[in-house]
N, CA, C and O atoms as a GROMACS GRO file, in nm:
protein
  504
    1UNK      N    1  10.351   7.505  10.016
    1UNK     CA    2  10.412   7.459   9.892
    1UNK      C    3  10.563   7.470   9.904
    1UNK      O    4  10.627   7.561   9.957
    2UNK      N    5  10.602   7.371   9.849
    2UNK     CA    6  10.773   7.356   9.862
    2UNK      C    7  10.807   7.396   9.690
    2UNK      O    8  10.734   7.368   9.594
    3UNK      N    9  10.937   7.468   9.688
    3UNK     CA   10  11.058   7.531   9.600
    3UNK      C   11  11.123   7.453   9.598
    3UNK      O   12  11.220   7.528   9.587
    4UNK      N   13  11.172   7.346   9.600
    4UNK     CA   14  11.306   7.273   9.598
    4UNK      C   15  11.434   7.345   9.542
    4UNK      O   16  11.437   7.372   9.422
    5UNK      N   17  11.518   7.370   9.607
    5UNK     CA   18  11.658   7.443   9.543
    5UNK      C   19  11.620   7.638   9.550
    5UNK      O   20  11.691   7.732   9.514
    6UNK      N   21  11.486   7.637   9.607
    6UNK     CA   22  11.488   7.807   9.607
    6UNK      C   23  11.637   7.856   9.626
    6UNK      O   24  11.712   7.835   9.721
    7UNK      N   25  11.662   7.930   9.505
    7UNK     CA   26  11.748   8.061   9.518
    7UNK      C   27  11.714   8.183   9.455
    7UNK      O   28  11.596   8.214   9.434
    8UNK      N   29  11.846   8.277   9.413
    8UNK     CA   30  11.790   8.381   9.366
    8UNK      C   31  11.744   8.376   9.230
    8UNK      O   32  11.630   8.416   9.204
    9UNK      N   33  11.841   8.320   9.112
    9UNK     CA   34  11.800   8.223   8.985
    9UNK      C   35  11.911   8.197   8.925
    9UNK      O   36  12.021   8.251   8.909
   10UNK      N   37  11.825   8.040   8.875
   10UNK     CA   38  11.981   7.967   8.839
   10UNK      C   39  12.022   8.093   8.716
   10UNK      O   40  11.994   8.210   8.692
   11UNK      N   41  12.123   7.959   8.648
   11UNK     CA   42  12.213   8.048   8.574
   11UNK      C   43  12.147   8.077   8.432
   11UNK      O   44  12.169   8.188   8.382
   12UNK      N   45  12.070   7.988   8.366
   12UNK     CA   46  11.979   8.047   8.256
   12UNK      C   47  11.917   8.171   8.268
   12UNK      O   48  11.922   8.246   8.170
   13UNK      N   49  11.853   8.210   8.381
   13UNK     CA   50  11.762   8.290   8.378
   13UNK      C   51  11.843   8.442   8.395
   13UNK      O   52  11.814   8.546   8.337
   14UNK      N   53  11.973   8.415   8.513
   14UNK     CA   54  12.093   8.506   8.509
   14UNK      C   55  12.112   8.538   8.398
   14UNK      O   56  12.050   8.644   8.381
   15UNK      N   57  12.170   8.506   8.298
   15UNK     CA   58  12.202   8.521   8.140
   15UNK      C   59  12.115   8.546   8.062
   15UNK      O   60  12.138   8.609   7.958
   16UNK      N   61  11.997   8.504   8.095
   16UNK     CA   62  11.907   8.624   8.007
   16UNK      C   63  11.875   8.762   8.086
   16UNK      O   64  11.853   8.868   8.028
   17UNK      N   65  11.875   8.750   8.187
   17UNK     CA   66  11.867   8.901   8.213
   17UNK      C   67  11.991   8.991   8.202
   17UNK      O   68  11.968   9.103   8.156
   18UNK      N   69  12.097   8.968   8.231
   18UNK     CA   70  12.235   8.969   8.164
   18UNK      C   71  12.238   9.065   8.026
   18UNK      O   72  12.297   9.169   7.998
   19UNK      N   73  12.134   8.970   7.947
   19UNK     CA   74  12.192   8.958   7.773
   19UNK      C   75  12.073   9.101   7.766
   19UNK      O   76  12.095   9.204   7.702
   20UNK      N   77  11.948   9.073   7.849
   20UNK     CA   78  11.846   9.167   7.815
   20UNK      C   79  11.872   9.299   7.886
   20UNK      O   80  11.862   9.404   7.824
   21UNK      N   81  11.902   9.296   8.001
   21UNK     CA   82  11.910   9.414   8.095
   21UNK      C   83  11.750   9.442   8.169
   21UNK      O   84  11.709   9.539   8.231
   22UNK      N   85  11.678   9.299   8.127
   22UNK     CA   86  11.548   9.338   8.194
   22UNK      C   87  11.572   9.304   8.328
   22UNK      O   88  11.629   9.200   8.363
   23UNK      N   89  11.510   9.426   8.433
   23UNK     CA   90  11.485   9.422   8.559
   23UNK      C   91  11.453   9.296   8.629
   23UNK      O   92  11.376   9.233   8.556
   24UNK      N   93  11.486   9.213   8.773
   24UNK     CA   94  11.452   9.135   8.852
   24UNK      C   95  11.375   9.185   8.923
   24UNK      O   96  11.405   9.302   8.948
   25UNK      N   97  11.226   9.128   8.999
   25UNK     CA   98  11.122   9.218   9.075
   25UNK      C   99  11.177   9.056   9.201
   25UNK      O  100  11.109   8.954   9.211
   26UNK      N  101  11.313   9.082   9.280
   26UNK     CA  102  11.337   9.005   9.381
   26UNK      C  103  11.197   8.953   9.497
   26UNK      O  104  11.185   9.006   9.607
   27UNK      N  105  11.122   8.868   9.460
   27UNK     CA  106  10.993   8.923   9.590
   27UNK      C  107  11.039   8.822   9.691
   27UNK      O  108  10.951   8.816   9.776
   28UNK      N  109  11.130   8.747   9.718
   28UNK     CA  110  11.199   8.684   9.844
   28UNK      C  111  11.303   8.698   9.853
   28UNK      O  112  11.380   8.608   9.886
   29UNK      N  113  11.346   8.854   9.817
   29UNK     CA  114  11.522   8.852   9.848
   29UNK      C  115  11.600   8.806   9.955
   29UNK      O  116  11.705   8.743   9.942
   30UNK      N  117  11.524   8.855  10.107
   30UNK     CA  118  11.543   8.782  10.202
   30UNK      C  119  11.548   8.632  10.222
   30UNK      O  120  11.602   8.595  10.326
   31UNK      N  121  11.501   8.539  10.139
   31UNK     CA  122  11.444   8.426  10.163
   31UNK      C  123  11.335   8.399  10.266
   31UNK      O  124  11.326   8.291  10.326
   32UNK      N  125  11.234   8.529  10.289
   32UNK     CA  126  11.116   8.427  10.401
   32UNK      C  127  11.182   8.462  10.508
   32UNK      O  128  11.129   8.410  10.606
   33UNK      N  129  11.296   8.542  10.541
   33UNK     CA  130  11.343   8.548  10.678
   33UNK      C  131  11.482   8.459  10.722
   33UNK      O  132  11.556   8.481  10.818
   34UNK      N  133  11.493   8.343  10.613
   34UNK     CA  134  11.604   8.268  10.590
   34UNK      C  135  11.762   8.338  10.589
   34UNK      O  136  11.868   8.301  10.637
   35UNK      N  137  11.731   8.428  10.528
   35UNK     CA  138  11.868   8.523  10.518
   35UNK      C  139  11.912   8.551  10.673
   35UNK      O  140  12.031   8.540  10.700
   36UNK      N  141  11.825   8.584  10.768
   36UNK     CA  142  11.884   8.606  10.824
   36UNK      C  143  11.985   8.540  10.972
   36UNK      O  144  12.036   8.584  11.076
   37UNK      N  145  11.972   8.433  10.911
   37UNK     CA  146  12.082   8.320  10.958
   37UNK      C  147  12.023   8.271  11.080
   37UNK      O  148  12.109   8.205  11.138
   38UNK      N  149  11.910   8.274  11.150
   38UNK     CA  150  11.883   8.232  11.255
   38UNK      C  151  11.833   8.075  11.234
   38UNK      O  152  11.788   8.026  11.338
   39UNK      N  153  11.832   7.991  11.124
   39UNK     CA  154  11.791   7.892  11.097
   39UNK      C  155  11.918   7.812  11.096
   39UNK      O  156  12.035   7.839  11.073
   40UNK      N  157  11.829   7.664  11.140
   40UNK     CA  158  11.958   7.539  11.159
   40UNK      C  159  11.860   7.437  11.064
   40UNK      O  160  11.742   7.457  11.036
   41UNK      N  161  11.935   7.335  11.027
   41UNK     CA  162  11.863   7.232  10.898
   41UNK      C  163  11.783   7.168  10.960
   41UNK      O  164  11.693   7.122  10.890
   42UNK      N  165  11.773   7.135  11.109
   42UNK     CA  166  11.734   7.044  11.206
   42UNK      C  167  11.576   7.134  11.236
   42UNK      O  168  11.468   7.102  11.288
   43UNK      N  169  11.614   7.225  11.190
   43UNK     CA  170  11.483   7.368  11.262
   43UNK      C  171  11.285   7.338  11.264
   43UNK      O  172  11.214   7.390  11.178
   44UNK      N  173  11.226   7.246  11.377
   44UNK     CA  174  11.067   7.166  11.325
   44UNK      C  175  10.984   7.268  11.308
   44UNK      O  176  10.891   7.257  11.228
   45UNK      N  177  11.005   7.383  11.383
   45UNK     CA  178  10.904   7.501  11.400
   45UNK      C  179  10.904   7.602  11.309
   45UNK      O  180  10.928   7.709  11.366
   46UNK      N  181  10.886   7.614  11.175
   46UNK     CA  182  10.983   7.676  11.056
   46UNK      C  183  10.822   7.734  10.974
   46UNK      O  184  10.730   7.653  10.966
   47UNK      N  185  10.805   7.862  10.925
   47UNK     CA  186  10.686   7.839  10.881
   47UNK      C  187  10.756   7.802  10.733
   47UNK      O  188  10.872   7.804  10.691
   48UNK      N  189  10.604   7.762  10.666
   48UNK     CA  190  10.649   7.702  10.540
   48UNK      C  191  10.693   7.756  10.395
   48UNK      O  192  10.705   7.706  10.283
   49UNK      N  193  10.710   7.878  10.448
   49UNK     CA  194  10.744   7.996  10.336
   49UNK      C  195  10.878   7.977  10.361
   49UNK      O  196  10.935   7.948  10.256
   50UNK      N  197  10.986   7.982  10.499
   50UNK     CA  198  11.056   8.020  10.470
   50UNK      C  199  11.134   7.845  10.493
   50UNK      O  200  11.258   7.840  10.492
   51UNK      N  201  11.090   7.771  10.504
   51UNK     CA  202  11.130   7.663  10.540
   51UNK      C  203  11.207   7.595  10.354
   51UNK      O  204  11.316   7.548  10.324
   52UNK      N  205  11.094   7.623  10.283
   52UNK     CA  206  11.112   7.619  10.114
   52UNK      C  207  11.280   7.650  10.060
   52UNK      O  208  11.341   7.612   9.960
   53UNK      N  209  11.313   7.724  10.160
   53UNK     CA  210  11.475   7.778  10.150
   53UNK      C  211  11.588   7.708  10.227
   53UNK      O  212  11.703   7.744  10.252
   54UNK      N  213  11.503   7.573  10.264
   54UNK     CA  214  11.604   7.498  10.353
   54UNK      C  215  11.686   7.381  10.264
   54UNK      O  216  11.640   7.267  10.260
   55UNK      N  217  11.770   7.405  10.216
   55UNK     CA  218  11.835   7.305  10.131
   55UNK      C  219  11.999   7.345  10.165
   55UNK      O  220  12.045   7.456  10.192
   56UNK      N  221  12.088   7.182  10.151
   56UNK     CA  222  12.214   7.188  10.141
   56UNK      C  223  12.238   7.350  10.140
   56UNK      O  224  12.232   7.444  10.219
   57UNK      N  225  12.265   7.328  10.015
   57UNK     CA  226  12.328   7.468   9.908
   57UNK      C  227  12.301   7.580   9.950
   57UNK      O  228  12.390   7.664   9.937
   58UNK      N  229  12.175   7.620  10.014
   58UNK     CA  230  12.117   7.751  10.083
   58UNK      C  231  12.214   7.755  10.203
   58UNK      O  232  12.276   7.860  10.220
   59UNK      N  233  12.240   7.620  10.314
   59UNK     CA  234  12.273   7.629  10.424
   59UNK      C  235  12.428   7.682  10.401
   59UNK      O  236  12.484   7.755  10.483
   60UNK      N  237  12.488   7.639  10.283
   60UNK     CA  238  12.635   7.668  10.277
   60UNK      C  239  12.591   7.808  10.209
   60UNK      O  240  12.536   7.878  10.294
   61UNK      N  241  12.594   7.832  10.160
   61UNK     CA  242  12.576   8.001  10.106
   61UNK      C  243  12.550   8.094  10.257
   61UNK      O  244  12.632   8.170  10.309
   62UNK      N  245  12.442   8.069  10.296
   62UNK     CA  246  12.417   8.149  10.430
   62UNK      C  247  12.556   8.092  10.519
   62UNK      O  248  12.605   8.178  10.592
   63UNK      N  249  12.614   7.973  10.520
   63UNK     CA  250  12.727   7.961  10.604
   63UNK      C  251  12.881   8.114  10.537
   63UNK      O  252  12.952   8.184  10.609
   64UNK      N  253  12.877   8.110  10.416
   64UNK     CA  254  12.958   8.159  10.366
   64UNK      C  255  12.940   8.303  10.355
   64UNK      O  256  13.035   8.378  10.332
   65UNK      N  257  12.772   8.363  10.378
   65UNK     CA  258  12.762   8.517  10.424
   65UNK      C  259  12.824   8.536  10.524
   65UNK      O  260  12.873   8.649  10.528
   66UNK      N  261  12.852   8.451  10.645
   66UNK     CA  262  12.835   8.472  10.749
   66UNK      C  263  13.004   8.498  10.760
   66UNK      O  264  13.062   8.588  10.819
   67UNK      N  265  13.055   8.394  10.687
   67UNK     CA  266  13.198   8.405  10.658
   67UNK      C  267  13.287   8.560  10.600
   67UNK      O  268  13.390   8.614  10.640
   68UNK      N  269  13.191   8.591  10.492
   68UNK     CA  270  13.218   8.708  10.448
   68UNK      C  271  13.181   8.850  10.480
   68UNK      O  272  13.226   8.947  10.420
   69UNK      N  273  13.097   8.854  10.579
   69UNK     CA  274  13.023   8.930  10.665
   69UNK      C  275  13.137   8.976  10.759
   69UNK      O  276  13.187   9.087  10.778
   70UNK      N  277  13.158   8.862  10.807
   70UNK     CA  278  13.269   8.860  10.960
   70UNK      C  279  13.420   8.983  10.881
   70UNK      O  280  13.481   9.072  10.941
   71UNK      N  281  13.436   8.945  10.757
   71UNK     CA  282  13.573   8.972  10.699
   71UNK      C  283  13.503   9.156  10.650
   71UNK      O  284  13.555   9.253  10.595
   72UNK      N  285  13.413   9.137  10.687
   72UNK     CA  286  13.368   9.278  10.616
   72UNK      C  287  13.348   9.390  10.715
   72UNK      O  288  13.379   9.507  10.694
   73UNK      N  289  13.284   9.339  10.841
   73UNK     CA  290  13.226   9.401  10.981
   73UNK      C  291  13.084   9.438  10.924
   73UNK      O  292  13.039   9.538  10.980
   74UNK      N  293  13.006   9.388  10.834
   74UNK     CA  294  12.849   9.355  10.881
   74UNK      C  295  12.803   9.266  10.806
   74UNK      O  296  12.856   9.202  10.716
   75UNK      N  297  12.617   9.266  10.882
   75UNK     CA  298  12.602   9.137  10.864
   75UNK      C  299  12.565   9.044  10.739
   75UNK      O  300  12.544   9.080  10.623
   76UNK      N  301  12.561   8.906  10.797
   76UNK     CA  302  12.519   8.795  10.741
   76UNK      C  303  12.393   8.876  10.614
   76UNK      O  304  12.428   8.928  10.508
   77UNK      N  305  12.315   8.870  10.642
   77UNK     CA  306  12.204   8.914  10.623
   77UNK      C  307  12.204   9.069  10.532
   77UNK      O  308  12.106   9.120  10.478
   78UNK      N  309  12.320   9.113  10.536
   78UNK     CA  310  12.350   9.239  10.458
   78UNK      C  311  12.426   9.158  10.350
   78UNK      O  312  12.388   9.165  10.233
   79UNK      N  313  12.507   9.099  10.376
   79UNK     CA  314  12.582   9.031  10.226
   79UNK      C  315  12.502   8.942  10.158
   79UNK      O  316  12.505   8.932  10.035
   80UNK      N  317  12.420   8.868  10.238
   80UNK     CA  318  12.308   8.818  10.106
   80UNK      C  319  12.201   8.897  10.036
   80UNK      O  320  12.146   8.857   9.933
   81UNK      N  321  12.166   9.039  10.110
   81UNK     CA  322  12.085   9.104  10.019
   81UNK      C  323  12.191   9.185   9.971
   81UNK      O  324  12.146   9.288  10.022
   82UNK      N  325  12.284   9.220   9.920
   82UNK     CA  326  12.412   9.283   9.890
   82UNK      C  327  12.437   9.129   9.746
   82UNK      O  328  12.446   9.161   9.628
   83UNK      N  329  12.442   9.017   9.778
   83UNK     CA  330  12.434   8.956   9.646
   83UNK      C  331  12.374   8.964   9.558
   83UNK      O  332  12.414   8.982   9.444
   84UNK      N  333  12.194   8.943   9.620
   84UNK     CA  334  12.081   8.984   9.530
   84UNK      C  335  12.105   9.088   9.452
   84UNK      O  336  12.066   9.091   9.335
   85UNK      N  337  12.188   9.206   9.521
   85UNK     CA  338  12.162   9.328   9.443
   85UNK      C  339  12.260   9.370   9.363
   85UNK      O  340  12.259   9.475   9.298
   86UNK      N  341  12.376   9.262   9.368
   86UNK     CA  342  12.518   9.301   9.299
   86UNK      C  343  12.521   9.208   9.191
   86UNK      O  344  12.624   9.143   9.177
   87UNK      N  345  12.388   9.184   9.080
   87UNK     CA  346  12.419   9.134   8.955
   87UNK      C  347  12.444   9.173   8.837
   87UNK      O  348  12.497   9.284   8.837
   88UNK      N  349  12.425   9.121   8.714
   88UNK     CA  350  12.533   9.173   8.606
   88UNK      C  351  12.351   9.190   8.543
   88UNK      O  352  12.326   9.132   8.437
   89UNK      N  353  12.250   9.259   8.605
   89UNK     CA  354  12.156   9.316   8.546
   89UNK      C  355  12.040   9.393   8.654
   89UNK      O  356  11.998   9.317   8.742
   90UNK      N  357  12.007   9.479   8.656
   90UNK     CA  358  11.876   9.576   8.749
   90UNK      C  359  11.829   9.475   8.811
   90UNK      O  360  11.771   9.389   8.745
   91UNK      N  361  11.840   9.462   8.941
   91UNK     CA  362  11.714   9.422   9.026
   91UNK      C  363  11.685   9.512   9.159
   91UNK      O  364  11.756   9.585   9.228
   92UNK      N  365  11.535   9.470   9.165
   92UNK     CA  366  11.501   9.533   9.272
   92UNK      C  367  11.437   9.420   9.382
   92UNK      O  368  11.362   9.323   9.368
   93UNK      N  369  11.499   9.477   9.486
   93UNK     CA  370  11.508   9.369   9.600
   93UNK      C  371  11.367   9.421   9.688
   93UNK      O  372  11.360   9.533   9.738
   94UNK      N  373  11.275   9.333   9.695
   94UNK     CA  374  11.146   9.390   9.770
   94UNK      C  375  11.232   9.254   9.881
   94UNK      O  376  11.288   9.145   9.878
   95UNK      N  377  11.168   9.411  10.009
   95UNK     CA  378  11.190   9.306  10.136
   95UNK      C  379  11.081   9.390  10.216
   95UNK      O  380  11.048   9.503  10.179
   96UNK      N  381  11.028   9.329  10.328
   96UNK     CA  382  10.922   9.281  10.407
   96UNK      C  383  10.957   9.332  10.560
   96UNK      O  384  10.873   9.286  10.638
   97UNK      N  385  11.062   9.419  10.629
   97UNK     CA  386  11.022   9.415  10.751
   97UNK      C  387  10.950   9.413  10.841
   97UNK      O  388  10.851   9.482  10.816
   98UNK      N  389  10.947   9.363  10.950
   98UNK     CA  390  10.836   9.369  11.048
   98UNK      C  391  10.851   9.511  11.170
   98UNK      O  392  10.769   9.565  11.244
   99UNK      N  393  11.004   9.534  11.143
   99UNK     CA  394  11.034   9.639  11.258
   99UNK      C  395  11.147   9.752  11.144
   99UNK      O  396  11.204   9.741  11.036
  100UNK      N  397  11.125   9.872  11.269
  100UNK     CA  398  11.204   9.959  11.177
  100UNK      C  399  11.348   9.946  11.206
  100UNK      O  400  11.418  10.038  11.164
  101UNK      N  401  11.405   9.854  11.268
  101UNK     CA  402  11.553   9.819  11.318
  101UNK      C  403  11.536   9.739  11.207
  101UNK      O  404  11.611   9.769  11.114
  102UNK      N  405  11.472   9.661  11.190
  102UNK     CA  406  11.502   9.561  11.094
  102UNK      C  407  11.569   9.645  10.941
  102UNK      O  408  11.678   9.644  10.884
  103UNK      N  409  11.439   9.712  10.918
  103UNK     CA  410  11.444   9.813  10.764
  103UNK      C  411  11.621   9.836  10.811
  103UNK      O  412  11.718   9.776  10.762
  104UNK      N  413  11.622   9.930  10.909
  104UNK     CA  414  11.806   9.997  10.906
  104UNK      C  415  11.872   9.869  10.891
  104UNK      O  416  11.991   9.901  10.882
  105UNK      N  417  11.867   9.780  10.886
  105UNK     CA  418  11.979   9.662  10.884
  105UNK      C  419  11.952   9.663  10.753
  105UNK      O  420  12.058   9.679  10.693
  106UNK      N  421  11.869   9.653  10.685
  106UNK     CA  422  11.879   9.584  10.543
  106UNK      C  423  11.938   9.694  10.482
  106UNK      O  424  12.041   9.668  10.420
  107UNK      N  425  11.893   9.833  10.482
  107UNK     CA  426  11.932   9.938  10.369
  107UNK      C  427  12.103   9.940  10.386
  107UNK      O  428  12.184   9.982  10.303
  108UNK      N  429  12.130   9.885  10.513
  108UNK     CA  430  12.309   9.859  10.535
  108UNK      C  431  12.374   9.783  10.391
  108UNK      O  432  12.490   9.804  10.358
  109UNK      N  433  12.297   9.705  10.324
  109UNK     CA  434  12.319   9.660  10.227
  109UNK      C  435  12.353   9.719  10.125
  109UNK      O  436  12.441   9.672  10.052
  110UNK      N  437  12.292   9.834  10.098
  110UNK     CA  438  12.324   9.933   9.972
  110UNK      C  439  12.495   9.987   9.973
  110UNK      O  440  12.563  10.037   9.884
  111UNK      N  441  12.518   9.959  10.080
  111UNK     CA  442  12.672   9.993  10.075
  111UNK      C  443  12.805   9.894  10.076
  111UNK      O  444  12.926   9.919  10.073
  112UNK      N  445  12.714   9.748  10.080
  112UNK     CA  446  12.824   9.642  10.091
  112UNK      C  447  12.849   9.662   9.927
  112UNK      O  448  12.765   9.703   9.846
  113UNK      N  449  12.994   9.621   9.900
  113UNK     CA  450  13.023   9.574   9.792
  113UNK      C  451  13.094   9.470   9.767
  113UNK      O  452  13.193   9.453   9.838
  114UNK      N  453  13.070   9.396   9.687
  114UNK     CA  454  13.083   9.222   9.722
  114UNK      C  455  13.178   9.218   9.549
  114UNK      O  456  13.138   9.267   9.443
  115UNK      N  457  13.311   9.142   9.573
  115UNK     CA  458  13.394   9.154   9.479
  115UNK      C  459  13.308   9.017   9.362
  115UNK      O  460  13.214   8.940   9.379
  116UNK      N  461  13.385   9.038   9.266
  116UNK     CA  462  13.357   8.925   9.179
  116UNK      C  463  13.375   8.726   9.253
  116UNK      O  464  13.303   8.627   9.263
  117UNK      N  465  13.522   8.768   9.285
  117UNK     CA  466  13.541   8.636   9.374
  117UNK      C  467  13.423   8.620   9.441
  117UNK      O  468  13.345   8.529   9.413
  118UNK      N  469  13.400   8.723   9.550
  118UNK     CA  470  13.306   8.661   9.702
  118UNK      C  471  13.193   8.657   9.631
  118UNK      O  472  13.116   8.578   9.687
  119UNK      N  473  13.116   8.732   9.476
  119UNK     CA  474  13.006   8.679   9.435
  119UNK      C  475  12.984   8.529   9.391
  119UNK      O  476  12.880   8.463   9.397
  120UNK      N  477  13.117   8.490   9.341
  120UNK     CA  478  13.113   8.358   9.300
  120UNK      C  479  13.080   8.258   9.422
  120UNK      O  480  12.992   8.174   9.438
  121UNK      N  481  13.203   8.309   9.516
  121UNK     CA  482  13.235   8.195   9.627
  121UNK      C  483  13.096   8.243   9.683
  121UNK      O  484  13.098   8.177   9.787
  122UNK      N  485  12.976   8.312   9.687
  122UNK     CA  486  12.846   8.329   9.794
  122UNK      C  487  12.737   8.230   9.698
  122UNK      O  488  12.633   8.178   9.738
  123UNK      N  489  12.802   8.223   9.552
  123UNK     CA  490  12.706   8.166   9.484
  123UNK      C  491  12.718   7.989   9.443
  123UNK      O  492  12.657   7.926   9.357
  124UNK      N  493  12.827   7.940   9.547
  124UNK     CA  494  12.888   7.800   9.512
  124UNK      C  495  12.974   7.761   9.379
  124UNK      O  496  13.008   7.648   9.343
  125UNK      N  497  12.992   7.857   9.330
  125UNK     CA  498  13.139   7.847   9.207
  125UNK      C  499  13.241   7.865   9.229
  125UNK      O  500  13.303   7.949   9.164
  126UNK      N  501  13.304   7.789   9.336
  126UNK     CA  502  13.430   7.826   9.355
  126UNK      C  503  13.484   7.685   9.353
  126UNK      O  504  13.605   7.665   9.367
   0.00000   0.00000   0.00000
């Protein structure tokens, strides 16, 4: 099954959790594995979970972790679960590793802090 436009959520749903303070239960914070930048738009061999996350807008966002990552010294893949988790209401980011290197890369995230600007500019409002 295809998502068209999968992200984390548009901006309605932002603003009500915002206004409510009710919790996000993130269950593809990663995107399917998408986050972690090893994907190209061209990509045939893609399973279809994470393929759902292949759009324009995804590709420039993950282009622009990668951007802000570099300016930070870690990774891609830490500043997009570092977005998920830097909103203006509780969420909790369920992620899925397969390895325990993997897990240490993600919890790297709990320490990025991502300014207002780079949340905008990671979220295409700039």
């Amino acid at each position: 099954m295809q998502f068209p436009g999968t992200l984390f959520a548009d901006d309605d749903t932002r603003r009500w959790h915002a206004d409510t303070q009710l919790p996000v239960l993130a269950w593809t914070s990663l995107g399917a594995g998408f986050a972690s930048g090893r994907f190209q738009p061209d990509d045939t061999d893609v399973d279809e979970s994470t393929r759902a996350f292949f759009s324009e807008d995804n590709f420039e966002r993950m282009r622009r972790a990668e951007e802000v990552a570099e300016g930070s010294n870690v990774s891609a893949l830490q500043v997009a679960l570092a977005f998920v988790l830097c909103q203006e209401f509780p969420v909790v980011a369920l992620v899925g590793p397969s390895k325990v290197e993997n897990l240490d890369g993600t919890l790297g995230a709990l320490e990025v802090e991502l300014t207002a600007d780079e949340l905008r500019y990671l979220d295409l409002d700039d």
